[in-house]
LUMZA-412843 format. One line per field, with one value per residue: residue number from 1; x negated, z, y of N, C-alpha, C in turn. Coordinates in Angstrom, 3 decimals, always signed. Layout:
drennu <- c(NUM,...)
n.u <- c(X,...)
n.w <- c(Z,...)
n.v <- c(Y,...)
ca.u <- c(X,...)
ca.w <- c(Z,...)
ca.v <- c(Y,...)
c.u <- c(X,...)
c.w <- c(Z,...)
c.v <- c(Y,...)
//
This chain:
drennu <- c(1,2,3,4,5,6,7,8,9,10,11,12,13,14,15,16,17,18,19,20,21,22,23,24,25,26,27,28,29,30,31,32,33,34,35,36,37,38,39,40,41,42,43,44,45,46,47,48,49,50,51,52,53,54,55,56,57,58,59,60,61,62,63,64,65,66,67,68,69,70,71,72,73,74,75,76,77,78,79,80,81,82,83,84,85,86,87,88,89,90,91,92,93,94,95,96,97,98,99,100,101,102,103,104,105,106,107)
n.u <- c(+38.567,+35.986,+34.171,+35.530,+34.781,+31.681,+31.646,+32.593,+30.249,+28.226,+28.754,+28.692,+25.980,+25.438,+26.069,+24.591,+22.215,+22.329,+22.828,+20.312,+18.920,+19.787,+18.573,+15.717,+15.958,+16.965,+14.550,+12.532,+12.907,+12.818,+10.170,+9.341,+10.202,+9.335,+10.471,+10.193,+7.743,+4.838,+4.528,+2.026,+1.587,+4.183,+5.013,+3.595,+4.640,+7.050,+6.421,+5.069,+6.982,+8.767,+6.593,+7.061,+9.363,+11.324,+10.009,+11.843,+12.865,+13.524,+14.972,+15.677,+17.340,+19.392,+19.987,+21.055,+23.428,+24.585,+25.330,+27.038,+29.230,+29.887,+30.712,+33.033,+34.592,+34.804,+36.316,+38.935,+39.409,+40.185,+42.533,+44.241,+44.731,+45.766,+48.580,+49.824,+50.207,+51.966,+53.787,+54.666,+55.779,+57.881,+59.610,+60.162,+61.086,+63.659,+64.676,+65.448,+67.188,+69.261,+69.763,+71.568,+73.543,+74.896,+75.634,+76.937,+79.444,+82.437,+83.613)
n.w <- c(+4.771,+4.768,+5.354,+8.414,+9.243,+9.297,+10.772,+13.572,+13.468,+13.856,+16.106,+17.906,+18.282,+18.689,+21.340,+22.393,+22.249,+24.684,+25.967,+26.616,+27.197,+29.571,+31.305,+31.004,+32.456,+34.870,+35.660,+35.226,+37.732,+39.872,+39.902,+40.119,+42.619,+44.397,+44.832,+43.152,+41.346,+40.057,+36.111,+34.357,+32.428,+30.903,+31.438,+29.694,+27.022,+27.665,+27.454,+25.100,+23.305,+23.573,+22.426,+20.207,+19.215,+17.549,+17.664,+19.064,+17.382,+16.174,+13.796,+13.252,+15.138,+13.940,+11.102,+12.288,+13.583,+11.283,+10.003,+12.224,+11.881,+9.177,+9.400,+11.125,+9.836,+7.318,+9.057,+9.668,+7.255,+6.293,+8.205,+7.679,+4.795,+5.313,+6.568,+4.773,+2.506,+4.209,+4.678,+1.993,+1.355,+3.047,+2.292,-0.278,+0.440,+1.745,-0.628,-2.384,-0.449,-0.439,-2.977,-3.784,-2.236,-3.294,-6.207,-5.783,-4.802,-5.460,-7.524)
n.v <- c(-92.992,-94.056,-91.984,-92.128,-94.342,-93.743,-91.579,-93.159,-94.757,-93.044,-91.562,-94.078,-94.358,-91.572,-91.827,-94.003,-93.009,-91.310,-92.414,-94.025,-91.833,-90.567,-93.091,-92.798,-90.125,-90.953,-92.409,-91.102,-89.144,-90.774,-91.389,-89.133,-88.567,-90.713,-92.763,-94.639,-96.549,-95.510,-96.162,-96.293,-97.102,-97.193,-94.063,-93.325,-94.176,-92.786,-90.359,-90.351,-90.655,-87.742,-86.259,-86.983,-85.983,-82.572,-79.050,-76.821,-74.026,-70.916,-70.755,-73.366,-73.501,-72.148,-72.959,-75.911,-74.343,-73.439,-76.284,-77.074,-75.427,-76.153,-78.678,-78.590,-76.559,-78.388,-80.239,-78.862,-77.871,-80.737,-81.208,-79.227,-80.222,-82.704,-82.036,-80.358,-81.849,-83.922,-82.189,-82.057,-84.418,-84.861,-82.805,-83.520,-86.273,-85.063,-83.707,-85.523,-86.959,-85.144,-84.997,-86.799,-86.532,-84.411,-85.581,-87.254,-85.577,-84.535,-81.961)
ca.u <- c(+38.267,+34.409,+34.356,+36.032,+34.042,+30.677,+31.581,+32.383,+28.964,+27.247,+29.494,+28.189,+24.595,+24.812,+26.538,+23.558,+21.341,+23.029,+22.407,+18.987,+18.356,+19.945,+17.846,+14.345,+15.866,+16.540,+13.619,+11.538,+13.409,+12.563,+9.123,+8.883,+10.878,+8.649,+11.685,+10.096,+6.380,+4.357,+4.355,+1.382,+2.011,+6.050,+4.805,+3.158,+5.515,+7.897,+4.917,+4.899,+8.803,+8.580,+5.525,+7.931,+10.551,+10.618,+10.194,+12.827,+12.101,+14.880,+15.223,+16.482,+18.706,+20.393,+20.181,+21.693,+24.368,+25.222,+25.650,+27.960,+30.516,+30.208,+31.811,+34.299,+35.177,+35.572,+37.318,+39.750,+40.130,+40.790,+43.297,+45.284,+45.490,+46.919,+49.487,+50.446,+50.237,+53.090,+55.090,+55.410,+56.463,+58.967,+60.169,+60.295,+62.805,+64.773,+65.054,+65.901,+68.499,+70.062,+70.224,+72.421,+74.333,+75.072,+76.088,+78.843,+80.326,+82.935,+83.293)
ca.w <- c(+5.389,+4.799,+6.310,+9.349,+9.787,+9.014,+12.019,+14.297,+13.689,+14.007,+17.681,+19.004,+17.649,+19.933,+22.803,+22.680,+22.717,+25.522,+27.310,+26.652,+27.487,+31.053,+31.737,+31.172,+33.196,+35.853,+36.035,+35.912,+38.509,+40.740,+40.259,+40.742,+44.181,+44.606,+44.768,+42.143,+41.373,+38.548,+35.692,+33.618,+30.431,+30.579,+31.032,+28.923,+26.369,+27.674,+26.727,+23.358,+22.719,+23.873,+21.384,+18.697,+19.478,+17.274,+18.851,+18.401,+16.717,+15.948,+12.035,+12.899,+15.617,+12.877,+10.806,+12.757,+13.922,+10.270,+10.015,+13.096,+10.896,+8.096,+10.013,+11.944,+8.316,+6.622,+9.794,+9.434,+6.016,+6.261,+8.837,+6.868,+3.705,+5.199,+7.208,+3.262,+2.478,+5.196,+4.748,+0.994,+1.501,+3.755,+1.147,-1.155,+1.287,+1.708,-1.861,-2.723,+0.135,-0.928,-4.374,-3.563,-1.574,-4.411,-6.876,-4.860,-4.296,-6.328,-7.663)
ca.v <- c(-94.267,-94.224,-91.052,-92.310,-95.422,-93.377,-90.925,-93.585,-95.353,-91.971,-91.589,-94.728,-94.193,-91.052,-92.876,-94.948,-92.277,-90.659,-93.398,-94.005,-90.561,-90.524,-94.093,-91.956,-88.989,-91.368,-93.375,-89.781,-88.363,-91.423,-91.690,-87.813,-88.552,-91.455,-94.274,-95.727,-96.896,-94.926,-97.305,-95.553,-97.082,-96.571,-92.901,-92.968,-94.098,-91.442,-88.675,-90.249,-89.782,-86.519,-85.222,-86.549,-84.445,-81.568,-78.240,-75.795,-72.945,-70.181,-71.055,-74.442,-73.177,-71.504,-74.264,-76.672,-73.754,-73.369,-77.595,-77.361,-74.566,-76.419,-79.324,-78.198,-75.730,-79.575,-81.135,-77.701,-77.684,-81.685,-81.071,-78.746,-80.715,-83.446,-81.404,-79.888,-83.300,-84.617,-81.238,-82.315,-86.144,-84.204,-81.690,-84.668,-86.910,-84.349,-83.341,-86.958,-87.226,-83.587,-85.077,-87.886,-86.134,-83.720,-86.190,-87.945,-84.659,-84.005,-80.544)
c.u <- c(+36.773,+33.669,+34.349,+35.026,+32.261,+30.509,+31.533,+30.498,+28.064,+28.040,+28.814,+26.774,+23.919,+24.976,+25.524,+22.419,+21.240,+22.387,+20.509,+17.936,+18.249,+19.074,+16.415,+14.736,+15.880,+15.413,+12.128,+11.652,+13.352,+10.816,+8.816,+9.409,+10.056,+9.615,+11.282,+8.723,+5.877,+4.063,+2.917,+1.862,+3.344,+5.947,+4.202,+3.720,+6.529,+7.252,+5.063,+6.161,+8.455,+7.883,+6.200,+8.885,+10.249,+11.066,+11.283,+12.821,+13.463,+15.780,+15.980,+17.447,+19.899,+20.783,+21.158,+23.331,+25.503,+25.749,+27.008,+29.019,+30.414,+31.681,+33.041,+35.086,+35.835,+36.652,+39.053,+40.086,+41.335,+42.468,+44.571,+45.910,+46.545,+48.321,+50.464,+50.724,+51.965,+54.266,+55.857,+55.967,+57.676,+60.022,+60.951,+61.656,+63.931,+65.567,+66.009,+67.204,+69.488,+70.731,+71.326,+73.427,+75.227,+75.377,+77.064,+80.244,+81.211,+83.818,+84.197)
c.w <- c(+5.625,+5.412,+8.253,+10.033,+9.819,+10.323,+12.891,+14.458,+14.008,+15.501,+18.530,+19.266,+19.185,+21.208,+23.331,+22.817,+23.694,+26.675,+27.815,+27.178,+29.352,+31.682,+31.698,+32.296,+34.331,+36.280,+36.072,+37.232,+39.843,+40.617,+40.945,+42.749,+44.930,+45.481,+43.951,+41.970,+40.290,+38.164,+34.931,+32.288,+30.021,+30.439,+30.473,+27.104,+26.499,+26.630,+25.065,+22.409,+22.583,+22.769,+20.396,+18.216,+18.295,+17.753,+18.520,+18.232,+16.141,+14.677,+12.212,+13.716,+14.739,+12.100,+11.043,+13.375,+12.409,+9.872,+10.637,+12.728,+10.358,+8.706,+10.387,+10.694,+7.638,+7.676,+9.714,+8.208,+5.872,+7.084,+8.184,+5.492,+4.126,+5.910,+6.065,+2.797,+2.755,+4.904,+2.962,+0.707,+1.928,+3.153,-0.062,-1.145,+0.801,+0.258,-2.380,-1.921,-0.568,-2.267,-4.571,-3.036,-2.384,-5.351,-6.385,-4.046,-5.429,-6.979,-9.165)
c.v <- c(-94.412,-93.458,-91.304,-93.332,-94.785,-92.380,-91.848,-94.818,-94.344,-91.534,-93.034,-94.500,-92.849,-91.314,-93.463,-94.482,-91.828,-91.032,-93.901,-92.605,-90.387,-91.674,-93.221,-91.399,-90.049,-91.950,-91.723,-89.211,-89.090,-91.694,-89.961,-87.689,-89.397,-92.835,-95.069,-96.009,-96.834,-96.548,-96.298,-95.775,-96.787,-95.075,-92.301,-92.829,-92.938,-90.400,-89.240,-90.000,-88.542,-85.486,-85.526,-85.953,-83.480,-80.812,-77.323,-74.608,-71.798,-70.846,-72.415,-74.809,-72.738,-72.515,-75.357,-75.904,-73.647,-74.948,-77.901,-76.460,-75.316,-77.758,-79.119,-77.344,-77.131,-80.439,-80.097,-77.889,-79.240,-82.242,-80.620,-79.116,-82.013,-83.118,-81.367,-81.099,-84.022,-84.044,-81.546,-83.784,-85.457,-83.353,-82.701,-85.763,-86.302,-83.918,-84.501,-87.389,-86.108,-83.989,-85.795,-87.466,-85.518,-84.208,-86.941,-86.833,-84.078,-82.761,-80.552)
//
């Protein structure tokens, strides 16, 4: 549950980045066309995003490659327990119907 609600706040978070991202690209991509009218100080703000960026450097390609297994390893593993999970509720039923069945049979 905490899980669940902790991804979807970290899904809008980038949604909202997403978006904030494509609003720069456009508003670069119109002053570079000249549709739009240099602001200096807005690009200047851009330039200062930008230098905070950090740069990417192999080590934290890896890094971040090893982050993105680990995930998808816990969304996989999480997958399959509750499958084992379902298949033993299921095992369970059935056992419980089978049993009943098996006691009203008279032998």
């Amino acid at each position: 549950m905490q899980l669940t609600a902790h991804l979807g706040g970290v899904h809008s978070a980038v949604g909202k980045l997403s978006e904030g991202i494509e609003a720069i690209c456009a508003y670069l991509k119109g002053v570079k066309s000249g549709a739009i009218a240099k602001d200096h100080s807005l690009l200047r703000e851009v330039q200062s995003l930008c230098n905070r960026l950090p740069a990417q450097d192999p080590q934290s390609k890896q890094k971040m490659l090893t982050d993105y297994n680990d995930v998808l390893l816990v969304a996989y593993l999480s997958s399959l327990t509750k499958t084992a999970n379902e298949s033993n509720e299921l095992v369970e039923k059935f056992n419980t119907v089978f049993e009943k069945h098996r006691r009203h049979r008279p032998f």
